[in-house]
C-alpha positions as CSV (number, residue, x, y, z in Angstrom):
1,X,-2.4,-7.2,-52.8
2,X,-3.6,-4.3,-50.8
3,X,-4.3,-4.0,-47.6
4,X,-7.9,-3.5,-46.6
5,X,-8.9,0.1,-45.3
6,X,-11.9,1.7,-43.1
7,X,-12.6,5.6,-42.6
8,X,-13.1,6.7,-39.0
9,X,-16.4,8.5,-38.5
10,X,-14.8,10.3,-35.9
11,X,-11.3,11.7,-37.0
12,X,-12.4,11.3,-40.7
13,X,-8.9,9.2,-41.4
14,X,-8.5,6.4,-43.8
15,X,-6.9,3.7,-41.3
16,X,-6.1,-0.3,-42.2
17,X,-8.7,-2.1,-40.9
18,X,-5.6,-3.3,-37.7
19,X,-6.5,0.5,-36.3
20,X,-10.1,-0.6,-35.5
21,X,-11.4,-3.2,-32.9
22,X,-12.6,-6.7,-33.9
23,X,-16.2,-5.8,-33.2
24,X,-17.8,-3.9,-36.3
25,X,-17.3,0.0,-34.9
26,X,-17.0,3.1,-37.0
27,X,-14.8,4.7,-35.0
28,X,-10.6,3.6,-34.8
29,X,-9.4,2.2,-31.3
30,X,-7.1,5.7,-31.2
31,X,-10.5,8.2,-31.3
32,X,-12.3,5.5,-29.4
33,X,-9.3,5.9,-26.5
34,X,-9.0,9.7,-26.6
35,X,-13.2,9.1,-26.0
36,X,-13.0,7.3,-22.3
37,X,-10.2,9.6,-21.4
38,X,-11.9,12.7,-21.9
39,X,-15.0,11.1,-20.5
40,X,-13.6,9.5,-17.5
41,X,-11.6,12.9,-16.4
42,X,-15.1,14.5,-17.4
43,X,-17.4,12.1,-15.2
44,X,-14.8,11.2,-12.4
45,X,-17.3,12.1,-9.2
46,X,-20.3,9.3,-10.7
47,X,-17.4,6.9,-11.8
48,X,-15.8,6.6,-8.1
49,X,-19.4,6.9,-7.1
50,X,-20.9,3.9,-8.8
51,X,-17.6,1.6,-8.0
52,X,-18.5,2.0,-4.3
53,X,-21.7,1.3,-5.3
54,X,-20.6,-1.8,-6.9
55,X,-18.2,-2.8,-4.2
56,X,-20.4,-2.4,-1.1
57,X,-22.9,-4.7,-3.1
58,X,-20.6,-7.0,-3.7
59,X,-19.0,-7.0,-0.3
60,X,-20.9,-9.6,1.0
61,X,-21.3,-11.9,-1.4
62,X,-17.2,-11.7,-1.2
63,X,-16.8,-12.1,1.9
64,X,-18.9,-15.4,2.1
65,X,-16.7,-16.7,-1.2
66,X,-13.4,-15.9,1.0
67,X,-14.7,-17.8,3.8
68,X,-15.6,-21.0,2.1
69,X,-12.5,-21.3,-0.1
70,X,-10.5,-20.8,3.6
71,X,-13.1,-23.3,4.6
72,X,-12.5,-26.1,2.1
73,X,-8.6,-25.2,1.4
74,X,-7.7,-25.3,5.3
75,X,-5.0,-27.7,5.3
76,X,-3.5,-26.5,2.2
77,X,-3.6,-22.7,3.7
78,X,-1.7,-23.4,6.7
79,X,0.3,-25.6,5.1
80,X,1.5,-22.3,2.7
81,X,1.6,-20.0,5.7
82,X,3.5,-22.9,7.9
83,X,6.2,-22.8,5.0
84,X,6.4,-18.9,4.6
85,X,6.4,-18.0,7.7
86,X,9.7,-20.2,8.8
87,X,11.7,-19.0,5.6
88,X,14.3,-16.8,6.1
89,X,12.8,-14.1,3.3
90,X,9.7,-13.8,6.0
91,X,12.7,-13.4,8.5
92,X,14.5,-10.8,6.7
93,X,10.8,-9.1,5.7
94,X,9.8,-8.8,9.2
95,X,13.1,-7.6,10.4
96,X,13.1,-4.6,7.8
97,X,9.6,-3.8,8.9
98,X,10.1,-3.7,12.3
99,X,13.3,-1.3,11.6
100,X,11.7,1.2,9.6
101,X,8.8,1.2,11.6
102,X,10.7,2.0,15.0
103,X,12.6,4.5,12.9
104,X,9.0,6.4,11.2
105,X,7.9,7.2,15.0
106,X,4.4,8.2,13.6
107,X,2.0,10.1,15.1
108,X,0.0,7.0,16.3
109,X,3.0,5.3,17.8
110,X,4.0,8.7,19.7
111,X,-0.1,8.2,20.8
112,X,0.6,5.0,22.1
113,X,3.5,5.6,24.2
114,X,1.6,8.4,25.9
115,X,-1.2,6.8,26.7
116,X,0.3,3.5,27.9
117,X,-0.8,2.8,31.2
118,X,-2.1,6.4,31.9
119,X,-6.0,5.7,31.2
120,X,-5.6,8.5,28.7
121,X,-7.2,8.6,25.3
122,X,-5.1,8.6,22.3
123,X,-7.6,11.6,20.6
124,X,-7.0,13.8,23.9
125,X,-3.3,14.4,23.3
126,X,-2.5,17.7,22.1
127,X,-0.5,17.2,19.1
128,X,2.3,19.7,21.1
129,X,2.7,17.1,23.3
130,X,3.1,14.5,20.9
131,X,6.0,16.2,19.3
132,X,7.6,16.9,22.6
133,X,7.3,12.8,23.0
134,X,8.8,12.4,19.9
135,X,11.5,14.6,20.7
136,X,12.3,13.0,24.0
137,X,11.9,9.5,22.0
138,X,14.5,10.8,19.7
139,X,16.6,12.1,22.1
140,X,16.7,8.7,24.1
141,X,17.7,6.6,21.6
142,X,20.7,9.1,20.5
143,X,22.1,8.6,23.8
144,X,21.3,5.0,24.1
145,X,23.3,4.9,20.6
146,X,25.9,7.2,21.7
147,X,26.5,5.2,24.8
148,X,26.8,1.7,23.2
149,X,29.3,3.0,21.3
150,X,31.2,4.9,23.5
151,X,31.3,2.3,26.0
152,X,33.2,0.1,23.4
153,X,35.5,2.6,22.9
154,X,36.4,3.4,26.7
155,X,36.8,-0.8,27.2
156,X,39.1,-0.8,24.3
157,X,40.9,2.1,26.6
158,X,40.8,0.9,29.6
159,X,42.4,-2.4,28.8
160,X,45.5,-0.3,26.8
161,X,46.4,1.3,30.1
């Protein structure tokens, strides 16, 4: 028995009828696909522009689903977050975190430490002063490294002697 066959209007190919989409179309699902590329690379500006459309319209009516599933699922919510927030994978998450955010010493963090207590405003600070911070941050906690393990080191000494 043969296999049933279709021509594509588009690329002018004999295809079985598995190469076209369920709903009666005359062209095959590969011409249809090489279509919305070409057209979405094509119209890229009014594609972004009417999914922020979309979005900021539906913002709202989001927002007021969100809070009344938190409303009516309470106990089961902090029930979840009670249980994930004592296991030791939130633990281990958290501690990573923390780590390679102390490490990153971003831009906004430097900022922070500046303007800590001095009334100044994070915008104000040159950005040459920022990585003069981040330098002296840097520097610090070489030393502080440097001196933790070096004072192990001259106890294990002293005690030899």
């Amino acid at each position: 028995m043969m296999e049933a066959t279709k021509q594509c209007c588009r690329c002018l190919e004999t295809k079985p009828l598995a190469a076209f989409n369920l709903k009666p179309q005359a062209a095959c699902k590969a011409c249809i696909n090489l279509y919305q590329v070409v057209y979405r690379e094509r119209n890229r500006e009014l594609i972004r522009e009417k999914a922020k459309a979309y979005s900021r319209a539906k913002q709202e009516e989001r927002r007021e689903y969100l809070t009344t599933y938190r409303n009516t699922h309470r106990e089961k919510l902090n029930a979840n977050q009670r249980v994930y927030s004592s296991s030791e994978e939130r633990k281990i998450k958290d501690k990573e975190y923390f780590v390679k955010r102390n490490e990153l010493l971003t831009d906004g963090d430097v900022r922070h430490a500046l303007s800590r207590g001095t009334g100044l405003k994070k915008e104000a600070i040159p950005p040459e002063l920022v990585e003069a911070k981040r330098l002296q941050i840097k520097i610090r906690r070489a030393l502080l490294n440097g001196a933790n393990t070096g004072s192990e080191s001259k106890e294990e000494g002293q005690g030899d002697t």
